[in-house]
NUKOL-312396 format. One record per residue (C-alpha): residue number from 1; x, y, z. Coordinates in Angstrom, 1 decimal, always signed. Layout:
REM NUKOL-312396
- NUM X Y Z
...
END
This chain:
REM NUKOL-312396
- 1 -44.2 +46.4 -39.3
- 2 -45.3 +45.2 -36.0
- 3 -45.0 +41.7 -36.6
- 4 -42.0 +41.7 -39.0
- 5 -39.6 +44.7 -38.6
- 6 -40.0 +45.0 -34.7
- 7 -38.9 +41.7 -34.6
- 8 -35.9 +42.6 -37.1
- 9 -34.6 +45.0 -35.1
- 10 -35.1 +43.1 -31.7
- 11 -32.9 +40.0 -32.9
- 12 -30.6 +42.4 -34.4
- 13 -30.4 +44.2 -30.3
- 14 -30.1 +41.1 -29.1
- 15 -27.3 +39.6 -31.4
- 16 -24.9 +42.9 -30.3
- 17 -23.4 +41.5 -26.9
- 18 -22.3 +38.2 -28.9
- 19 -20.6 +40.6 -31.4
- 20 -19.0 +42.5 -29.4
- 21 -17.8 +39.6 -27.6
- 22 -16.5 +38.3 -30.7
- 23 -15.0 +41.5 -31.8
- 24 -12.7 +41.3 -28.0
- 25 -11.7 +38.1 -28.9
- 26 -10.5 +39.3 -32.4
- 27 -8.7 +42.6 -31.2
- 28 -7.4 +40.8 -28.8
- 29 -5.7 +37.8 -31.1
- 30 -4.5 +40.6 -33.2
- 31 -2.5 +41.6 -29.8
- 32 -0.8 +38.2 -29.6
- 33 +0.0 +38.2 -32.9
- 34 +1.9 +41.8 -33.3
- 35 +3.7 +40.1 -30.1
- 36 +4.7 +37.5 -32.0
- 37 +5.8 +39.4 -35.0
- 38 +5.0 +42.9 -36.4
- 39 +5.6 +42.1 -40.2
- 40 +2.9 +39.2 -39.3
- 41 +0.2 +42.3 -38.4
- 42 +0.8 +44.3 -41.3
- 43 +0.5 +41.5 -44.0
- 44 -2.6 +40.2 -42.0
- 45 -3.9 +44.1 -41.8
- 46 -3.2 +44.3 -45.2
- 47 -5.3 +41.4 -46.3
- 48 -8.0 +42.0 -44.3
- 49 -8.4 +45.3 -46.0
- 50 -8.0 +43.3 -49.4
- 51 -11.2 +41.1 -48.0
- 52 -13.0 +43.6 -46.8
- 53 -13.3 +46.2 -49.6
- 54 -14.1 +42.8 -52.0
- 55 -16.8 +42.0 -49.7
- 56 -18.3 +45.3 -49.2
- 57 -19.4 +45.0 -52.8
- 58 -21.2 +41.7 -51.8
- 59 -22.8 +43.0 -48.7
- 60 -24.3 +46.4 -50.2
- 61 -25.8 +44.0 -53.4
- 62 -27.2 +41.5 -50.7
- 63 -28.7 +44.6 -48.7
- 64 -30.1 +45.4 -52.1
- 65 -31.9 +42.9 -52.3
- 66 -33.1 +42.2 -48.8
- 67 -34.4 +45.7 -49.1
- 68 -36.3 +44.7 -52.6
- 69 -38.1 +41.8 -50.8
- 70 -39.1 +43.6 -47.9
- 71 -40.9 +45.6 -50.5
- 72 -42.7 +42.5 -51.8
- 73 -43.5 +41.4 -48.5
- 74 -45.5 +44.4 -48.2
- 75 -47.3 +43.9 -51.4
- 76 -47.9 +40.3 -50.4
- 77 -49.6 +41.3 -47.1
- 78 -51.6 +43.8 -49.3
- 79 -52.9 +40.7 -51.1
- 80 -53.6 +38.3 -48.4
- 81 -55.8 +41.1 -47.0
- 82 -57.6 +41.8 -50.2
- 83 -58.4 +37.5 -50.1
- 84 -59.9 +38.2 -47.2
- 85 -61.7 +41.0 -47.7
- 86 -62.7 +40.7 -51.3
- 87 -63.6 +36.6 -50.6
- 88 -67.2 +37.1 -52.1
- 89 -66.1 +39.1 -55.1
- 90 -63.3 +36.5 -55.9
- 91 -65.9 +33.2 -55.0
- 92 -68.2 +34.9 -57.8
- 93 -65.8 +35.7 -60.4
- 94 -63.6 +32.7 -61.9
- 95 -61.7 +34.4 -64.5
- 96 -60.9 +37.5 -61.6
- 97 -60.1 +35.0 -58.9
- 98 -57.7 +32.8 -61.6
- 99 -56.0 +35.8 -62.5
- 100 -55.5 +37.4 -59.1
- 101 -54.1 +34.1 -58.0
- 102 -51.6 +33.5 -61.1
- 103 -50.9 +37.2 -61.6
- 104 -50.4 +38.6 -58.3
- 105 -50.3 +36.5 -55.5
- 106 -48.2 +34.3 -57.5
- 107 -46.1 +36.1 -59.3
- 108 -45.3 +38.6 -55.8
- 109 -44.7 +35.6 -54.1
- 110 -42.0 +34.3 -56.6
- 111 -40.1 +37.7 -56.4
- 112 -40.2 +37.7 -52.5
- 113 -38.4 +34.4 -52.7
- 114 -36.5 +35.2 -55.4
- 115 -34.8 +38.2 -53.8
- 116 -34.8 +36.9 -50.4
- 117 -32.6 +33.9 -52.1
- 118 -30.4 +36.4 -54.1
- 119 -29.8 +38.5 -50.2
- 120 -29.0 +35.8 -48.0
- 121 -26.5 +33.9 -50.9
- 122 -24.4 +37.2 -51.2
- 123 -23.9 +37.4 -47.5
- 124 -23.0 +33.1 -47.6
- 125 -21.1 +34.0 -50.8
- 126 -19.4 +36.9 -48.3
- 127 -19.0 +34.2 -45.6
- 128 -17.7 +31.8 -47.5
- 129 -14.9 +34.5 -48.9
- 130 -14.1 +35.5 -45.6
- 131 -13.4 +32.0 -44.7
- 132 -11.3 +31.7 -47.9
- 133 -9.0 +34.6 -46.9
- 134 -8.3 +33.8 -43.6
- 135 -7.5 +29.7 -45.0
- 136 -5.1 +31.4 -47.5
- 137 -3.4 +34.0 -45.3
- 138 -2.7 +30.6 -43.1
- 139 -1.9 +28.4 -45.3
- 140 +0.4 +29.9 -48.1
- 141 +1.0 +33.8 -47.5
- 142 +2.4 +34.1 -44.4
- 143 +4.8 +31.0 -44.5
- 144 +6.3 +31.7 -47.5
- 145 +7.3 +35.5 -47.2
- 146 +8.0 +36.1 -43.7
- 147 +10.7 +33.7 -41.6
- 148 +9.3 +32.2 -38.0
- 149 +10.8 +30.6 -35.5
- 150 +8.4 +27.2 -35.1
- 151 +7.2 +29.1 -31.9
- 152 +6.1 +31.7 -33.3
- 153 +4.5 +30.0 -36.3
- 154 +3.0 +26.8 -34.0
- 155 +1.3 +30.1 -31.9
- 156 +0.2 +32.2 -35.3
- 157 -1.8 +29.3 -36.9
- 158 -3.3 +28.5 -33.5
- 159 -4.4 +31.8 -32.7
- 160 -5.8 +31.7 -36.8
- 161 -7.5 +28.9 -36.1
- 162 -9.4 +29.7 -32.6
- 163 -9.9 +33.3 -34.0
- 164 -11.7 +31.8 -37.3
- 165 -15.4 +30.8 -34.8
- 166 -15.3 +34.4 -33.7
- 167 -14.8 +35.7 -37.2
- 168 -17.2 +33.5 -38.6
- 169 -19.9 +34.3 -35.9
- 170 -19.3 +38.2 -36.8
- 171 -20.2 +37.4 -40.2
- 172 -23.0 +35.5 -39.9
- 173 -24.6 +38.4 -37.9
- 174 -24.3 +40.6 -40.9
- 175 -27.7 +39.3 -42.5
- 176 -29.4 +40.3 -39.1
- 177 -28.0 +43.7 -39.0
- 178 -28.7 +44.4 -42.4
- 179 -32.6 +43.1 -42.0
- 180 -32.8 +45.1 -38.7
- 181 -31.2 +48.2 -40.7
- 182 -33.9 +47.4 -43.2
- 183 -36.6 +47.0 -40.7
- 184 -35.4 +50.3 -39.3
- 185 -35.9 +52.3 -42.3
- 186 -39.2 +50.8 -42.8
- 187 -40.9 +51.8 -39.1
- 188 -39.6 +55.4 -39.9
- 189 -41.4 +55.5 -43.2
- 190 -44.1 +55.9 -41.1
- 191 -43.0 +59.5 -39.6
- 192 -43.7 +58.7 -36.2
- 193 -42.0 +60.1 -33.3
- 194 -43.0 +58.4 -30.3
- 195 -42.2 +61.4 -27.9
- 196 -44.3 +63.4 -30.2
- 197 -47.4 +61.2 -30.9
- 198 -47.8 +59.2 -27.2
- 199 -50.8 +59.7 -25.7
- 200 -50.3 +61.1 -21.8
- 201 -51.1 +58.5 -19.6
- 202 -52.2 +61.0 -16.6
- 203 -56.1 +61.8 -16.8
- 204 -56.9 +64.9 -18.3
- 205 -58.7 +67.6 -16.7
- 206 -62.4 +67.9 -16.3
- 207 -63.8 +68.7 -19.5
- 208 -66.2 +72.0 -19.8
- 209 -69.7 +71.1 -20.4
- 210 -70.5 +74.7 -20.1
- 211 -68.7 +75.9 -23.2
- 212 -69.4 +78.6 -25.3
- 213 -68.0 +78.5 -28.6
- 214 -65.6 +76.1 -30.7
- 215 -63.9 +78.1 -33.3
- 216 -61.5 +77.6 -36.4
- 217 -59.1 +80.4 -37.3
- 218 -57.6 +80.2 -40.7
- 219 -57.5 +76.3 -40.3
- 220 -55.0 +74.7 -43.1
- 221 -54.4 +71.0 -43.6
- 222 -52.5 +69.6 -46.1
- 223 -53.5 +65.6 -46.8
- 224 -50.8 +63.4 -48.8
- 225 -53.3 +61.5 -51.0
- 226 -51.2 +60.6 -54.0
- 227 -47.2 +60.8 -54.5
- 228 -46.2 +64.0 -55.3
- 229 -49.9 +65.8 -55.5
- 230 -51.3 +67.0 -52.2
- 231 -54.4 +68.1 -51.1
- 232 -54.6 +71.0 -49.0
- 233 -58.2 +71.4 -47.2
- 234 -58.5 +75.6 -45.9
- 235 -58.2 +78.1 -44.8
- 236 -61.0 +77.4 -43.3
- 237 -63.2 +79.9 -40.3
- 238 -65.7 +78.2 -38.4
- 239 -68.1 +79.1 -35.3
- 240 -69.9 +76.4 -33.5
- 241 -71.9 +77.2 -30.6
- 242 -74.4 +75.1 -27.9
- 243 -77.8 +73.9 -29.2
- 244 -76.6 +74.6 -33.0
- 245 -77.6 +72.0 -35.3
- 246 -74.9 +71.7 -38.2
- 247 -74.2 +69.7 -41.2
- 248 -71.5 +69.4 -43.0
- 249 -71.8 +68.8 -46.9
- 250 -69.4 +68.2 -49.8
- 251 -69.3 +66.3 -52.4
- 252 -66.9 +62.9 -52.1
- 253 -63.1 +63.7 -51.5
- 254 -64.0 +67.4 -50.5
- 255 -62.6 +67.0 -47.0
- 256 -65.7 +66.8 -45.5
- 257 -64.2 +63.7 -42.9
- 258 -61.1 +65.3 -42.8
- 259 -62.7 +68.7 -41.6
- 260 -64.7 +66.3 -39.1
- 261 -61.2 +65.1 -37.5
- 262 -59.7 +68.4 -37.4
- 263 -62.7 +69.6 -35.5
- 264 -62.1 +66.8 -33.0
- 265 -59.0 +67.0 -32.3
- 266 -57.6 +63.8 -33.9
- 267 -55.5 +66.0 -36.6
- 268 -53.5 +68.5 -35.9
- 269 -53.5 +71.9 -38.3
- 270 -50.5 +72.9 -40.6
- 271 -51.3 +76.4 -39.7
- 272 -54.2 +78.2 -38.1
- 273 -56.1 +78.0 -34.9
- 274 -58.9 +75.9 -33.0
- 275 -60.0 +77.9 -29.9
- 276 -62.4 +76.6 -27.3
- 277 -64.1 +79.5 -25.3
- 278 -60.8 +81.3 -26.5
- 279 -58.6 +78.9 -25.3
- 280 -56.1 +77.8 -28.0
- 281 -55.5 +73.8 -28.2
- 282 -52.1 +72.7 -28.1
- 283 -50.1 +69.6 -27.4
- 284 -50.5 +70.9 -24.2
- 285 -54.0 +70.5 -23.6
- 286 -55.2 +68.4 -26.8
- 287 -55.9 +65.3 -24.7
- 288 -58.5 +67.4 -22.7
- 289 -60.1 +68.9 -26.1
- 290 -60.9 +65.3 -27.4
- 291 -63.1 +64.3 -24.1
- 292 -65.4 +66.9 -25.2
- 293 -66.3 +64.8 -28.2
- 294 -68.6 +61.4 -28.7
- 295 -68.1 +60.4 -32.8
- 296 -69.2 +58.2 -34.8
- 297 -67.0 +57.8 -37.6
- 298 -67.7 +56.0 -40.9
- 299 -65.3 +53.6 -40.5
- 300 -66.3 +53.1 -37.0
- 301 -65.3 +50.4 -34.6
- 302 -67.5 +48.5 -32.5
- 303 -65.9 +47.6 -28.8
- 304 -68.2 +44.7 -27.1
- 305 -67.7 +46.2 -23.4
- 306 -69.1 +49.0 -22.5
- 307 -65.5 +50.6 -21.6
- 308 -65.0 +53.9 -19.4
- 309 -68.0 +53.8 -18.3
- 310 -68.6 +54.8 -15.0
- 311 -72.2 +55.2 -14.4
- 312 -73.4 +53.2 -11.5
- 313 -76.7 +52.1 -13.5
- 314 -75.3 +51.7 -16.9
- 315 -76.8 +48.7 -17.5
- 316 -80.5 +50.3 -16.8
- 317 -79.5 +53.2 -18.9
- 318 -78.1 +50.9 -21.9
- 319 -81.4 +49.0 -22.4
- 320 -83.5 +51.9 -22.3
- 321 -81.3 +53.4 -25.1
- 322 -81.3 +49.4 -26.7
- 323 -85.3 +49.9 -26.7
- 324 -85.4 +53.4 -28.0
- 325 -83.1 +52.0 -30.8
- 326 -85.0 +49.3 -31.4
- 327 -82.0 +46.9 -30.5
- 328 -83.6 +45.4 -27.4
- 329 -85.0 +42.3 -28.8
- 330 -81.5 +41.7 -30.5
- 331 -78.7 +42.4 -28.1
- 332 -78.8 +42.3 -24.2
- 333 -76.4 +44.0 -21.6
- 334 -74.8 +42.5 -18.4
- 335 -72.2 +44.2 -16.4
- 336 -71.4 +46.7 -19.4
- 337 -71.0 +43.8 -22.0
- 338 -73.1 +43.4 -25.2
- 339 -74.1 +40.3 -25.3
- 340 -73.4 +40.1 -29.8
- 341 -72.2 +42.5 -32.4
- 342 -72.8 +40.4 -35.2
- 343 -75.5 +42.4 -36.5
- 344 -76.3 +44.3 -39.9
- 345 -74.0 +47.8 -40.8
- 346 -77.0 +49.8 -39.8
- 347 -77.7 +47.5 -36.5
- 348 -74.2 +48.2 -35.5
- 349 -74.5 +51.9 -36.0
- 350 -77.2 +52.1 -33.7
- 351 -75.1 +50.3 -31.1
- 352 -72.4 +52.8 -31.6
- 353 -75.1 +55.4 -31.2
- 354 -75.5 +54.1 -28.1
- 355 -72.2 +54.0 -26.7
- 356 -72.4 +58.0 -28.1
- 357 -75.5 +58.6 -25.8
- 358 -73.8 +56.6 -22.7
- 359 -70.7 +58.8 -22.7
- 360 -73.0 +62.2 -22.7
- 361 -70.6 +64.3 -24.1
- 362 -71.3 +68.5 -24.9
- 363 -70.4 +68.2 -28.7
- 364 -71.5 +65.3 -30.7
- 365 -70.4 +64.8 -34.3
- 366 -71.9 +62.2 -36.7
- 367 -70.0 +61.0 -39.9
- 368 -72.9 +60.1 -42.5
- 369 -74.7 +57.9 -39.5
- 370 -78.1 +57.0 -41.4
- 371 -76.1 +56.0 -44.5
- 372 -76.9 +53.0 -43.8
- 373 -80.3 +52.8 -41.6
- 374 -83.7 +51.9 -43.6
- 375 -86.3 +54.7 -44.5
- 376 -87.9 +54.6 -41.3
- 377 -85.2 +55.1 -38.7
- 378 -83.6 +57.8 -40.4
- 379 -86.5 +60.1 -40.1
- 380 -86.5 +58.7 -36.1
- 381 -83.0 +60.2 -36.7
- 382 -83.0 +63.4 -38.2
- 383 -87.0 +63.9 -36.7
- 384 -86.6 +63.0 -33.2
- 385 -83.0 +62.0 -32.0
- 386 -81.0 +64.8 -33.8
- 387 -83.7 +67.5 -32.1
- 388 -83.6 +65.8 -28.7
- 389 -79.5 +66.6 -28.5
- 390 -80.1 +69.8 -30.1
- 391 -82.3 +70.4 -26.9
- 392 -79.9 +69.3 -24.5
END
């Protein structure tokens, strides 16, 4: 969507000045040639609305079309990525790698083409009909049932024939506008507003490190996980307070991360309440709400600055958490950049840890962090680093 269909509709913005440039040039032939004769108007109104409701049929199959290979593209991308990401699976497996090249790549590659080809030759089919209608209206139709002086004949066919580039350029802008119109539908599939989902650029307040309680009221969020079968996690009550030690357990598909992003703020409830000392969180203040979080997710990402930051000796700070990780002889910090991330799963969790410590937030929440960390730091975890927050 970012790369294709922004670019759709951006061609399509930028090919509406030269149509409506066009579309002066064609009103404004029409003008000269009611001057020249009003029967002239009405037979060339009248076959314009002959070549228009022909072609209308043409354009809404090519659309059709268009709209069936944008589909395919999708699927297409949904392969590339699983090459990449399933590269060791397919290098081990002959038979698997054979047919995933012959039977999907393939074959969704075929049908792209296939309906892109189909599209774009019923709008040169419409073109090319266009084109026709205008040559005949010129040629025979005209001539032959209505009487002109050689004046005004000599100035109809000329005016024909300059209006025919405009004409022609309107046309060939059909296949953009239909692509963008595509394109459009596409990037609201998404069910974004941007007025409702932008991020405020203005700071938020101080956050409360002080706080008292975080609590759920009646929480309820329903999660789209198949067509037509939802899966609603709540009501659910909750109570968190300072120096509480919680965990969170389910078995898999339970809710368990959901419930985790609802507490933090990054998912808004269908119903229900999250309060903070009392305070209910809103669009209003949910900004300020998040800042009282550091997360580590399961699907975490790893950045390789240390960004907003602002301690003055974060450097110091970083490689005495790197040590108490047991990081130090691995990765080096300079100026608040981590010298490699191209470590193990579990090495990279304990760099995320760190960039948890750094930020020294009140709530910390950890998404099944010692998953993957060997035997012996996971009781460091639960025995030593867990209690030491706890403390704090």
């Amino acid at each position: 969507m970012l790369t294709e269909d922004v670019q759709a509709v951006a061609n399509a913005v930028f090919a509406i000045p030269s149509i409506c440039i066009d579309v002066a040039i064609v009103v404004g032939c029409l003008i000269y040639i009611m001057w020249l004769s009003w029967t002239a108007l009405v037979v060339i109104c009248c076959l314009s609305a002959i070549a228009i409701a022909s072609c209308r049929g043409l354009l809404q199959r090519g659309e059709k079309w268009l709209s069936l290979a944008r589909e395919k593209e999708d699927r297409l991308f949904s392969h590339f990525r699983t090459t990449t990401e399933g590269i060791k699976e397919l290098k081990l497996h002959y038979q698997r790698r054979q047919a995933f090249l012959s039977e999907d790549v393939e074959s969704t590659a075929a049908n792209f083409r296939r309906y892109n080809n189909r599209g774009l030759t019923l709008f040169a089919a419409t073109s090319s009909w266009g084109k026709l209608v205008f040559f005949f209206a010129t040629g025979f139709v005209l001539p032959r049932i209505i009487a002109l002086s050689p004046q005004a004949l000599s100035g109809y066919i000329f005016t024909f024939t300059y209006v025919m580039l405009p004409m022609d350029n309107i046309i060939s802008a059909l296949p953009i506008i239909s692509k963008a119109n595509i394109a459009l539908q596409k990037i609201e599939s998404l069910g974004l507003s941007l007025s409702d989902r932008a991020e405020i650029s203005t700071p938020p307040p101080v956050i409360d490190r002080t706080w008292h309680s975080l609590e759920l009221q009646d929480v309820v969020y329903p999660y789209q996980a198949e067509e037509d079968i939802n899966f609603i996690l709540g009501p659910i009550n909750l109570k968190f307070q300072p120096g509480e030690l919680v965990f969170i357990v389910g078995g898999n598909g339970s809710g368990k991360s959901t419930l985790a992003k609802l507490i933090t703020g990054l998912y808004i409830p269908q119903s229900g309440k999250v309060l903070l000392d009392g305070q209910p969180i809103d669009s209003q203040n949910r900004e300020w709400y998040r800042q009282h979080f550091s997360v580590i997710f399961s699907d975490f990402y790893l950045f390789e600055r240390l960004l907003g930051l602002e301690q003055t000796d974060l450097d110091s700070l970083a490689k005495d958490y790197l040590s108490k990780l047991q990081l130090a002889h691995k990765v080096k910090v300079e100026n608040g950049k981590l010298s490699t991330t191209a470590l193990s799963q579990g090495q990279r969790k304990r760099l995320a840890l760190l960039t948890a410590y750094l930020e020294d937030r009140p709530i910390y929440l950890f998404d099944e962090w010692a998953a993957d960390q060997d035997p012996v730091f996971k009781e460091i975890f639960y025995t030593q680093f867990l209690l030491k927050l706890k403390g704090r």
